[in-house]
N, C-alpha and C positions, 0 to 999 in steps of 0.2 A: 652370397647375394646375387648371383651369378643366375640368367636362365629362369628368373619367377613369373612365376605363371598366375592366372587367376585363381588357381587353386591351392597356391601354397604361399601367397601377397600375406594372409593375414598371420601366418605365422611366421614371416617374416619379419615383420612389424615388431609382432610380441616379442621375437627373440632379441630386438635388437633394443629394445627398452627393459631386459629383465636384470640389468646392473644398475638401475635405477636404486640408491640407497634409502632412499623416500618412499615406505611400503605403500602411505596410502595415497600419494603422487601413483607409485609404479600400479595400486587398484583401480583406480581409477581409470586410468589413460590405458590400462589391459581393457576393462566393459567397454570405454566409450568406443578404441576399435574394433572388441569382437561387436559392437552394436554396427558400428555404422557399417561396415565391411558386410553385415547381414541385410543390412536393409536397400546397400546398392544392388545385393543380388537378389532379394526380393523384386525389388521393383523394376529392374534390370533398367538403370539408371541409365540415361544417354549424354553422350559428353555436350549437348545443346542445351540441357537439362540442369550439369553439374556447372558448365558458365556461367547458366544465368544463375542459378543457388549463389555461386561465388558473387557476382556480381550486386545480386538483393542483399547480401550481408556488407557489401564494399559500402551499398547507398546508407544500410544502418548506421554503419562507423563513420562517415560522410556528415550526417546530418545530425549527430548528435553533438554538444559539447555540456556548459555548463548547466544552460538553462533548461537543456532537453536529453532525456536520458531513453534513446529509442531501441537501445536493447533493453531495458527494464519493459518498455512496451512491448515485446517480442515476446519477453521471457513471458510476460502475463499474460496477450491474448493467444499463447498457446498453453495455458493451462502449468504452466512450467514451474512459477511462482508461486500458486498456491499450493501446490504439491509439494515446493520445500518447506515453506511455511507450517504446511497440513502434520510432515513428518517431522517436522524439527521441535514441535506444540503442541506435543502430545500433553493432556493437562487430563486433572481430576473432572468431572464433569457438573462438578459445583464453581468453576472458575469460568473469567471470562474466555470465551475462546478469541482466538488470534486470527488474522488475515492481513492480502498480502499489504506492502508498506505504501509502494505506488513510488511513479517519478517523481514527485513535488513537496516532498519535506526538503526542505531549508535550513542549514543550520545559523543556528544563532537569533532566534527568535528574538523577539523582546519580551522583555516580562513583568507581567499583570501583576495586580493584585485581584483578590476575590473581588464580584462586581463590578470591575473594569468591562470596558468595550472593547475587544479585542477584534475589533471588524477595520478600527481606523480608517471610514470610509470607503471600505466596500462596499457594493450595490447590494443591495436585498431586503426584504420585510428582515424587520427588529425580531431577533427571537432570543430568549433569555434562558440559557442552560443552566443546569444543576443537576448533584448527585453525591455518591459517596465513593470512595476507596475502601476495602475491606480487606480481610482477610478471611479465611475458607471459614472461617468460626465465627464472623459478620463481627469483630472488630474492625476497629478503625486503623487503617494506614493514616498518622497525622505525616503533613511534611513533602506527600508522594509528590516528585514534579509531574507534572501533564503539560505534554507540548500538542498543540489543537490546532489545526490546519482547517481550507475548506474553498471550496472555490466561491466565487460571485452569484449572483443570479443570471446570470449573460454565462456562467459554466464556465469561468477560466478563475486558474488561479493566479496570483499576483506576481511570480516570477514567468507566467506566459504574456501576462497583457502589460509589465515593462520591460520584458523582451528585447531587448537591439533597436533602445529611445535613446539611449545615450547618457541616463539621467539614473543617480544612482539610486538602487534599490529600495524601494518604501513598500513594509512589509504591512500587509491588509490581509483580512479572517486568517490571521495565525499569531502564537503567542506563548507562551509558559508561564504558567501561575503554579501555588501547591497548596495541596490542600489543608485544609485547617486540622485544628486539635481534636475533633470527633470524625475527620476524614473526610468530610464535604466541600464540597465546590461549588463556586455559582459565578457564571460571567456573562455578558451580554454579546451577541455576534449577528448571523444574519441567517434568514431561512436557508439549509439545501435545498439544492433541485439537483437534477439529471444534469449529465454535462455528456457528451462525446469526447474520448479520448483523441488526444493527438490525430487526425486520421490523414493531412496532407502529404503524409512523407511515403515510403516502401512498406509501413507493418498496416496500414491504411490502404497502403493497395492490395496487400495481401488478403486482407478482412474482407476486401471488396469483388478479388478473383473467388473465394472461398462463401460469397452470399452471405456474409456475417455485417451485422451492424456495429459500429465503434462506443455504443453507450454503457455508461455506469448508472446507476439506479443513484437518486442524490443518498447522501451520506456525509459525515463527520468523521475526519481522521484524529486519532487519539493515540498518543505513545506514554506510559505512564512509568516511571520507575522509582524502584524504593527501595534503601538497603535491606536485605533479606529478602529481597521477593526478586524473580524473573521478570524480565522487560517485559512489559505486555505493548502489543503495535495491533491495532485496530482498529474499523470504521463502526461507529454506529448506521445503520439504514433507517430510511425515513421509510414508512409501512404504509401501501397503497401506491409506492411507484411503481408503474408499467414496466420498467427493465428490474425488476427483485429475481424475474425467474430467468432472465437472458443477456444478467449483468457479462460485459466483455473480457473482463477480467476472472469471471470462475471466484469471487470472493467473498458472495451470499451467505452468511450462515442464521437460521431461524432464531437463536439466541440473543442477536445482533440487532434485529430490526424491533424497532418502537415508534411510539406515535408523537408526531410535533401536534401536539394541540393549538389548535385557531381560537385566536381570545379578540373582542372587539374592542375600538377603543376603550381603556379604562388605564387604573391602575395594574401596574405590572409586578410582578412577584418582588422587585426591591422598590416597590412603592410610588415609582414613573408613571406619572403620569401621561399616559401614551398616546395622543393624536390620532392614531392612526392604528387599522388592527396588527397584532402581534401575534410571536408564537411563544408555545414554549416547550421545551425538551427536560425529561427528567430521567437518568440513568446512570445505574448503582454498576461499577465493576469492582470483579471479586479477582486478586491475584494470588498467582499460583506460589508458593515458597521454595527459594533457592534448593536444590539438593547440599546434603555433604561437600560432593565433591565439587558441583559447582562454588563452593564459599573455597573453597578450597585452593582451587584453580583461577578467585577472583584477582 
């Protein structure tokens, strides 16, 4: 260990991690230093350079706790997230595709029945979803839970906007219901729109040294599970938003995106008499079925 030099640091490193009993610990932790060790000399990294790096990752871990999770925003607006998601999802191309999960699932939802309001007074035009759960053969998943997120019309969602009130958490546009004995679903919530991601913190300054804007294109988060079948984690996209081709997050997929249709006062698809004009959203997801070994290793 004695006398290393710039040119013999990296295998120093590797030899001193190859007792690692933990093959895919010790594969991993081999790439990520022959990576990084490659790209200090690429870029001939300067120790002004490697402060502040240290330092924007200090402000990450700084600023993050319950309510905000600002490496998940890191990991996504560098593309980082959907790439695990892309290779871990690999699916038939008759099923729903996947994308990434985001900061803002909550555990512990409350939970609906079909035709519930799941907005619980969140701001936004009334819009009435529905759809089915299937399988790759357009049978019905009866039973699948679907846990359903989504920010406001003001673009936050409910764990940003009672953030550090003091006043315990009252959960709005999120929920878990399951679907019925032919696989469908139907529940009341509120239009998406576009929102900007988190942008006040370090991955916000970064976006903003780097010319990139902080928005998501609006959309509806959906995580659907059912024994026999692979977690599905998804957003629907709303078709015609200006960020579909410059979403912040890399999470776009053509499959994904569908149309909220505008309906004027009238009655609404569960018969509501509606004041005021509505939307409504309608989308079928198809899940992909457990492998062998995944049932296996459940």
């Amino acid at each position: 260990m004695r006398n290393i030099s710039e040119d013999t640091i990296t295998q120093a490193v590797l030899a001193s991690i190859s007792g690692c009993k933990d093959d895919r610990l010790r594969t991993i932790m081999t790439s990520l230093v022959q990576h990084l060790h490659a790209f200090t000399r690429d870029v001939k990294l300067t120790e002004d350079e490697w402060f502040k790096a240290i330092q924007f990752l200090t402000n990450v871990g700084h600023i993050t706790d319950d309510k905000r999770q600002e490496f998940i925003l890191l990991s996504d607006t560098l593309g980082l997230s959907m790439l695990v998601t892309t290779q871990n999802n690999k699916k038939p191309a008759t099923c729903t595709e996947s994308t990434v999960f985001g900061p803002f699932f909550v555990e512990g939802a409350p939970e609906y029945h079909n035709g519930d309001d799941i907005s619980n007074g969140a701001k936004g035009a009334p819009c009435f979803v529905r759809g089915r759960v299937t399988d790759m053969a357009g049978q019905p998943v009866a039973h699948a839970q679907l846990d359903v997120w989504q920010s406001d019309d003001e673009g936050f969602y409910d764990v940003q906007t009672q953030s550090g009130t003091g006043e315990a958490h009252e959960h709005r546009a999120r929920g878990r219901l399951r679907t019925l004995e032919d696989g469908s679903f139907h529940f009341r919530s509120i239009l998406a729109v576009a929102y900007p991601i988190p942008h006040d913190g370090p991955v916000g300054q970064m976006l903003e040294a780097l010319g990139r804007h902080p928005w998501r294109p609006a959309h509806l988060h959906f995580m659907i599970e059912a024994p026999g079948y692979e977690r599905l984690i998804t957003h629907v996209f709303r078709d015609g938003d200006q960020y579909l081709d410059s979403d912040a997050v890399f999470g776009v997929r053509s499959t994904l995106i569908a149309e909220w249709v505008r309906h004027d006062a009238g009655a609404a698809p569960d018969g509501t008499q509606m004041n005021t004009p509505f939307y409504t959203l309608d989308y079928d997801f198809v899940l992909n079925p457990e492998t062998v070994t995944e049932v296996a290793h459940a």
